[in-house]
C-alpha positions as CSV (number, residue, x, y, z in Angstrom):
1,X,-1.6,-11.6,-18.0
2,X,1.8,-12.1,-17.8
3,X,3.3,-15.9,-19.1
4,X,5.0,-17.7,-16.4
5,X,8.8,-17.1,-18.1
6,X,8.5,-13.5,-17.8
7,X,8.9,-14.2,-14.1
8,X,12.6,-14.5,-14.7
9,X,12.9,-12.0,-17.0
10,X,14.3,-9.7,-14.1
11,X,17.2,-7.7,-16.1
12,X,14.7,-6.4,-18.3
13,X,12.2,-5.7,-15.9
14,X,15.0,-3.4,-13.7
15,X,15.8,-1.9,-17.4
16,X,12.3,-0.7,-17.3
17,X,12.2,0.6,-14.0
18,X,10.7,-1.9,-12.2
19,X,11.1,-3.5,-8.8
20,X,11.4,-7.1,-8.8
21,X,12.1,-7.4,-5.2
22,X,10.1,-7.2,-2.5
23,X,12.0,-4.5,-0.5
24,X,9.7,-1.8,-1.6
25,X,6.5,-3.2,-0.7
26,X,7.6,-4.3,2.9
27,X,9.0,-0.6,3.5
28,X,6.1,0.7,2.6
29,X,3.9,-2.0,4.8
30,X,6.1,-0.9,7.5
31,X,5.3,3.0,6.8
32,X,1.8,2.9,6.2
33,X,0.8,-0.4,8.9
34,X,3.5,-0.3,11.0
35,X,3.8,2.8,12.1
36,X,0.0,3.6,13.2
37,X,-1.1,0.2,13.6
38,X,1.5,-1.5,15.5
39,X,2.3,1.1,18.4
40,X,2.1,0.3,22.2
41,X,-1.1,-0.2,23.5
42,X,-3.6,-0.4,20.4
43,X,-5.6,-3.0,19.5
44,X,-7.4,-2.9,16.3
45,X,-10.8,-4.5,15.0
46,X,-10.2,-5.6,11.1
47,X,-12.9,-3.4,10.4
48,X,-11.4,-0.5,12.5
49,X,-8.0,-1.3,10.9
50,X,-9.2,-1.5,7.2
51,X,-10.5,2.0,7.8
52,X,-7.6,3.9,8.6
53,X,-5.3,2.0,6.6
54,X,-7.8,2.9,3.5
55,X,-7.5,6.4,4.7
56,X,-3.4,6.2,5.0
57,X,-2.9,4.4,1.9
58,X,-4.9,7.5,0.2
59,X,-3.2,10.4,1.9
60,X,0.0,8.7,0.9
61,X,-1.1,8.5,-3.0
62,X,-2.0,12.2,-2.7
63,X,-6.0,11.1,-2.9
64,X,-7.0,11.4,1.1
65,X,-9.5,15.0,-0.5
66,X,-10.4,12.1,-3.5
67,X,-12.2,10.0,-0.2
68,X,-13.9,13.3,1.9
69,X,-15.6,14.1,-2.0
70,X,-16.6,10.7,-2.4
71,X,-18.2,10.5,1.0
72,X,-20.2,13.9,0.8
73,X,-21.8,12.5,-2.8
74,X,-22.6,9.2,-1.7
């Protein structure tokens, strides 16, 4: 766990090739919810949307075969 000064150790952070701002994740909340989630029309149970979020978030990472082999083992 990380001690509460290294929260302001941003310049180092960037030198390692980190993100310290939130840009990235809201960009990529906008690509993977925002764009199936939020067009015209749909509505969306939390169950229905945690589904095919989990399944967006994984074809995304490369992983969405990762889920169809976990699913025929289980």
């Amino acid at each position: 766990m990380l001690e509460i000064n290294s929260a302001w150790q941003y310049p180092k952070f960037r030198d390692q090739g980190f993100f310290v701002g939130s840009g990235v994740i809201e960009a990529g909340c906008k690509t993977i919810i925002g764009s199936r989630c939020k067009q015209s029309g749909m509505f969306w149970t939390v169950r229905g949307a945690n589904s095919i979020l989990a399944l967006r978030c994984r074809q995304f990472n490369g992983r969405f075969e990762d889920y169809w082999a976990e699913r025929r083992t289980a």
